[in-house]
C-alpha positions in Angstrom: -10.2 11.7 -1.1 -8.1 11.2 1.9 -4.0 11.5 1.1 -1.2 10.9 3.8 2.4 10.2 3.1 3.4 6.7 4.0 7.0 7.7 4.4 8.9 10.3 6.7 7.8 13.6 5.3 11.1 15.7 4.8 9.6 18.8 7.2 9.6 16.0 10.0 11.9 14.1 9.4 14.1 17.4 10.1 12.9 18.1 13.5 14.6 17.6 16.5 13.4 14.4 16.7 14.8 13.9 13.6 17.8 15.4 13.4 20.2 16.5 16.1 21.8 20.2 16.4 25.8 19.6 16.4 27.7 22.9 17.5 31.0 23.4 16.1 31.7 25.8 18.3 35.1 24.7 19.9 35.9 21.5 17.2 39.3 21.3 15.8 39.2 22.8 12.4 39.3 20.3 9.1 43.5 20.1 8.9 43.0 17.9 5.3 40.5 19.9 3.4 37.8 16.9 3.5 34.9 19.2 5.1 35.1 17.1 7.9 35.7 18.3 11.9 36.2 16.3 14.6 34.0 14.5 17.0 33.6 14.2 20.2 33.2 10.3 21.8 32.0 7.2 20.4 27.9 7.4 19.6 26.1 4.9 21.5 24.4 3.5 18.7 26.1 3.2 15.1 23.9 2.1 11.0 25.5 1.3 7.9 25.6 3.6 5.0 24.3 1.2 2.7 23.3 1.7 -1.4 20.7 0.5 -2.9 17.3 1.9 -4.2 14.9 4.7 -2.5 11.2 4.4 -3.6 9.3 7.1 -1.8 5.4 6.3 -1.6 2.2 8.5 -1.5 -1.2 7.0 -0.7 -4.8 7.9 -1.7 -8.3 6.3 -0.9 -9.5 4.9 -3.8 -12.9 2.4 -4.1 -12.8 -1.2 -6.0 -15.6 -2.4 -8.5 -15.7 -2.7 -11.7 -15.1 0.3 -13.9 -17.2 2.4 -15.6 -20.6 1.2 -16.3 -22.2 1.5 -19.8 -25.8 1.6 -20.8 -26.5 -0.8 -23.5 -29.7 0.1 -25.8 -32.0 -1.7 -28.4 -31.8 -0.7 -31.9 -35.6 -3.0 -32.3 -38.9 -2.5 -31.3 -41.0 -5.1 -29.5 -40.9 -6.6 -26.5 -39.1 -7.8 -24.0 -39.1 -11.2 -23.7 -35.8 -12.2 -21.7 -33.1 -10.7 -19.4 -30.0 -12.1 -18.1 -29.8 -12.4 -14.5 -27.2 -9.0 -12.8 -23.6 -10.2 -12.6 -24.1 -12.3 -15.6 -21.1 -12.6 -17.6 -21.6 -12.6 -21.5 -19.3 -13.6 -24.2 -18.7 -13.2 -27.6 -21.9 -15.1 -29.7 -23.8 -15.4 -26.2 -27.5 -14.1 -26.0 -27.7 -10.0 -23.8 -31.5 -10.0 -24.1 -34.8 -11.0 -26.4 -37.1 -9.1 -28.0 -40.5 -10.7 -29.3 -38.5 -14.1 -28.3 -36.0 -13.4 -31.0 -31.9 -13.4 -29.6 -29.6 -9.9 -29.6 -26.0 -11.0 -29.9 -22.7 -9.9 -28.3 -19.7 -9.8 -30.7 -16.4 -8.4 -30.2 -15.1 -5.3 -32.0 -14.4 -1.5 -31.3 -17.2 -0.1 -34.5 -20.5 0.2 -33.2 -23.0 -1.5 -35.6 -25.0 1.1 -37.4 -26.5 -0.5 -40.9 -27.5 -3.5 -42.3 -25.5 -5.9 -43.9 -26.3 -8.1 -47.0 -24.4 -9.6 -50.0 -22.6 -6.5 -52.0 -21.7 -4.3 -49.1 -18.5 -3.6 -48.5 -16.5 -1.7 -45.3 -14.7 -2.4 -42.2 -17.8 -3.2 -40.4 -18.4 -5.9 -42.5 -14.7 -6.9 -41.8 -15.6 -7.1 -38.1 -18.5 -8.7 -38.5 -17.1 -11.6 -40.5 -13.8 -11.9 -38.1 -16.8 -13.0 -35.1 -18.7 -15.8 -38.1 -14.8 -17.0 -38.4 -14.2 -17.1 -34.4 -18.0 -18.8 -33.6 -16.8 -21.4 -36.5 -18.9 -20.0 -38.8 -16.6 -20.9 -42.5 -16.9 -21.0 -46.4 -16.0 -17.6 -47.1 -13.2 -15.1 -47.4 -13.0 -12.6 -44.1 -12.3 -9.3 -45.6 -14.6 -6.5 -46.1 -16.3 -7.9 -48.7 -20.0 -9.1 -48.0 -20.4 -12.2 -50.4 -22.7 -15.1 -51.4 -20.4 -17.0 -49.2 -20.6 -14.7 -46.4 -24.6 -14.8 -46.6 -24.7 -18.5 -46.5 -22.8 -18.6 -43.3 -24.7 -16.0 -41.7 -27.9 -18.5 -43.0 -25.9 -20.9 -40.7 -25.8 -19.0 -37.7 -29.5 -17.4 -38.2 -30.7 -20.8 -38.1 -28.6 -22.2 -35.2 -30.0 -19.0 -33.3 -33.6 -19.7 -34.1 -33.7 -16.4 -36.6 -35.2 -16.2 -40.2 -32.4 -17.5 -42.0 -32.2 -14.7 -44.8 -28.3 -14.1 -44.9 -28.7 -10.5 -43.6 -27.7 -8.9 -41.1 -30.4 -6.7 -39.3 -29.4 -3.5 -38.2 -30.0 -4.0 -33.8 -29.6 -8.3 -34.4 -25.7 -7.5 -33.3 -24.2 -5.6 -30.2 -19.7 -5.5 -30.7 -18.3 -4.5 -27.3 -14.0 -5.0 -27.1 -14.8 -8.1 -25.1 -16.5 -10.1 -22.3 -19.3 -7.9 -20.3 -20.8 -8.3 -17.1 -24.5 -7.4 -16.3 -24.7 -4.6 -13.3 -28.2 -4.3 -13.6 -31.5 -4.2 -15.6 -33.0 -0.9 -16.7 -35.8 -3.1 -18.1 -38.6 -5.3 -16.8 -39.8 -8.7 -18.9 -42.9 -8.0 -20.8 -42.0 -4.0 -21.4 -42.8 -2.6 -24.7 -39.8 -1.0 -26.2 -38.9 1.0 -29.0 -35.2 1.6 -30.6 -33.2 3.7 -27.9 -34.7 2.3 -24.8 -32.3 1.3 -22.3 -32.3 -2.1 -21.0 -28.8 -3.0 -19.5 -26.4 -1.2 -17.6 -22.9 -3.5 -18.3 -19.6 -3.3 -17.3 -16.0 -4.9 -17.5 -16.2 -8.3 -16.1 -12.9 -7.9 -13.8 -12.9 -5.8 -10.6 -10.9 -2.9 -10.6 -9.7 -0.2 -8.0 -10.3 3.5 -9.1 -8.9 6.4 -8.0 -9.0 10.4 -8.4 -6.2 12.3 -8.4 -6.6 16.2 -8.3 -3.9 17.6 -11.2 -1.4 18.3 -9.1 -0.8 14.7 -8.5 -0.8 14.0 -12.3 2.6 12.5 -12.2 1.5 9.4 -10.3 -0.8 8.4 -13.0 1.9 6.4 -15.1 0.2 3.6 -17.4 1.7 0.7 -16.8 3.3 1.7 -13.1 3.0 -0.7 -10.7 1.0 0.0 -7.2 0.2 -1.9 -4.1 -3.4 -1.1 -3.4 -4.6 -2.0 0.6 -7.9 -4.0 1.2 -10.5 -3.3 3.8 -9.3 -6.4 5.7 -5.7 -5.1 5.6 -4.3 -7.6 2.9 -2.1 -5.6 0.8 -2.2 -7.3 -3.4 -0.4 -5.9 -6.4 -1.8 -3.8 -9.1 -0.8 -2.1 -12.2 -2.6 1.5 -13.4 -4.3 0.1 -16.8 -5.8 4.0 -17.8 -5.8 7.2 -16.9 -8.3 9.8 -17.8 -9.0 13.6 -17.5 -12.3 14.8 -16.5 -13.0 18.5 -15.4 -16.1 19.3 -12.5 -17.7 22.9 -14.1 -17.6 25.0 -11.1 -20.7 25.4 -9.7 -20.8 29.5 -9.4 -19.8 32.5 -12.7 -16.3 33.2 -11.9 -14.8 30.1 -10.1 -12.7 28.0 -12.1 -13.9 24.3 -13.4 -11.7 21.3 -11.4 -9.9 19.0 -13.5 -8.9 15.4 -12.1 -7.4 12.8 -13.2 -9.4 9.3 -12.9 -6.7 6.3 -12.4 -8.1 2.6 -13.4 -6.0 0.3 -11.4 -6.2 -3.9 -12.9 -5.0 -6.8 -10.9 -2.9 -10.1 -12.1 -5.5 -11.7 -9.8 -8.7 -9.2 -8.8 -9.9 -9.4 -5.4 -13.5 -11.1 -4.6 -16.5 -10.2 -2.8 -15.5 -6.8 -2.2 -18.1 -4.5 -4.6 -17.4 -0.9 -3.7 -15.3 -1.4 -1.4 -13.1 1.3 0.5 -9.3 0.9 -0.8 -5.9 2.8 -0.4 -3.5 2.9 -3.3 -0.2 3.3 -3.0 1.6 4.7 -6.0 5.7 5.4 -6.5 6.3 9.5 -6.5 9.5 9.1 -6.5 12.6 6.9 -6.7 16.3 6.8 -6.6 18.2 3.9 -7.7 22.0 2.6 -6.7 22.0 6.0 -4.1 23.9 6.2 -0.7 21.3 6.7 2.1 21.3 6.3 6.1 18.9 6.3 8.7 16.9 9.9 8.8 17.8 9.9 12.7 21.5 10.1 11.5 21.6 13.4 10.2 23.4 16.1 12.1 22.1 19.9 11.7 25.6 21.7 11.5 25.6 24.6 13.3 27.7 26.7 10.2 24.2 25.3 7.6 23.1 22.0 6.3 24.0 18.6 7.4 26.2 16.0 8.4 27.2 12.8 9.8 29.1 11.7 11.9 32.0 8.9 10.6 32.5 6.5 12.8 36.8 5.4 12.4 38.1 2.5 14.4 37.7 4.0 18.0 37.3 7.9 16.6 34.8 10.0 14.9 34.5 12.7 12.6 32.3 15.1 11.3 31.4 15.3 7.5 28.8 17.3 5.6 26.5 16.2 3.4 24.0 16.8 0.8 20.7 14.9 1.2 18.1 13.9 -1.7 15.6 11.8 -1.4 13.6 11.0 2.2 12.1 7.7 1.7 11.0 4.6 4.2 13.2 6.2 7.3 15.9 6.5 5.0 17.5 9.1 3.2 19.8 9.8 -0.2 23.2 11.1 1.2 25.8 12.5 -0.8 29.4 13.8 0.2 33.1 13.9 0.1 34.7 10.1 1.4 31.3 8.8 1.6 31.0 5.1 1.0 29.3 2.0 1.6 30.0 -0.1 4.8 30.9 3.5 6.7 29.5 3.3 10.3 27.5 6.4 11.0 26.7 7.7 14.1 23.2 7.5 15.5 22.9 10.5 17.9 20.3 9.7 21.5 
């Protein structure tokens, strides 16, 4: 994964062509006590210390699809009768594929099916399962987790309106629950195949495109849920983003004795997912740092004191003067400044 730093790194930004060397060797010595010592002429070229917030940026190549697939398999035997087409998009009570020219139905819910169902059971499966009836506008009956006459008549309902045996049953592999919408990425199956219960015949996948990126776990503190990125296209368009998960896997090294590599996997969503762009190359630009209501100036404006540390130099009506500062963050060309008299408005001097 390629990484740069989109801002002035700190070892740079501290060179001489950064920072310039000011020798105190023969200033007047600080009179008031303020740390300061006085200048020489007027700089040629004078920034604002301003306030305001520093947000420090660190980029890494990410790719944009759509998440991690999933293999979807039968729970029937038969065969295959129908497919939907790859990049299908299937909702809740649409039809994922057809065995012996009977329908296998998605509905929305986080427990996997993994019984029958029929008048007298009871369990949150059932619940689940009589939440979708409810949604598809399947009614008559009570949706708890209570299988009842009333439940098996609706279910009659809906077998019939799907072409099925109306028996008011539920057979186990008739049902696949998913937590909503799912897009085909391909078939693992042709039309005509024999099957058995097991046998894969979808690969699916979330139906919006995401970017995805992995960080090694040093970089863990990037991956905040919810933190906003900026994530750059292939054509140079830049479009917001928002992490949506994060993940830990660990690589098992591949020889006794090294150590196994643990990354973090970042899942980026978008208010408004780009198109057209399957697999596409991205970079991803996350906050790693940020300073809010701080005084900063211009990198270039920092002085390298010859005694240690930095200053700047004031610029007063038609003189100048020398104060040290602290520095913080580096951020954008700017950076987080910090001493005595400092405020905002000050002219600082902007050495050639």
């Amino acid at each position: 994964m390629r990484r740069r730093w989109t801002t002035a790194a700190v070892a740079v930004a501290l060179t001489a062509g950064g920072v310039t060397a000011f020798l105190l060797t023969g200033g007047l010595p600080d009179t008031e006590g303020t740390g300061a010592q006085a200048a020489g002429t007027q700089p040629a070229a004078t920034a604002d210390i301003t306030r305001q917030t520093l947000v420090d940026k660190e980029s890494h190549g990410g790719s944009l699809g759509f998440g991690d697939d999933a293999s979807l398999t039968t729970r029937l035997s038969g065969t295959v009768t129908a497919l939907p087409a790859v990049d299908t998009t299937i909702k809740r009570g649409g039809t994922l594929y057809q065995v012996d020219n009977d329908p296998v139905v998605l509905l929305y819910g986080s427990l996997p099916a993994y019984r029958a169902l029929s008048p007298g059971d009871e369990g949150a499966d059932v619940a689940q399962f009589e939440k979708n009836l409810w949604a598809l506008g399947y009614r008559g009956f009570t949706v708890d987790d209570e299988y009842t006459s009333a439940t098996a008549d609706a279910v009659e309902d809906w077998q019939d309106d799907l072409g099925l045996d109306d028996t008011g049953t539920l057979e186990l592999g008739r049902v696949v629950y998913a937590g909503g919408p799912i897009r085909v990425a391909s078939r693992s199956a042709d039309l005509g195949a024999s099957v058995q219960p097991g046998t894969e015949l979808l690969i699916t996948s979330a139906t919006s495109r995401v970017a995805t990126v992995e960080l090694g776990i040093d970089d863990q503190r990037l991956a905040k849920k919810g933190a906003k990125v900026d994530v750059t296209l292939p054509d140079g368009k830049t479009v917001t983003g928002k992490i949506t998960g994060v993940t830990t896997t660990v690589e098992e090294a591949e020889n006794p004795g090294q150590r196994d590599t643990t990354n973090i996997v970042v899942t980026v969503g978008f208010d408004k997912a780009p198109q057209g762009l399957d697999d596409a190359a991205v970079e991803v630009l996350f906050v790693s740092a940020q300073r809010e209501n701080v005084l900063t100036v211009p990198v270039n404006a920092l002085l390298a004191l010859a005694e240690g540390g930095y200053g700047l130099q004031i610029v007063d009506g038609t003189g100048t003067r020398i104060v040290a500062v602290e520095t913080g963050l580096f951020a954008s060309g700017r950076v987080e400044v910090t001493g005595d008299g400092l405020a905002e408005g000050q002219k600082v001097g902007i050495p050639t």
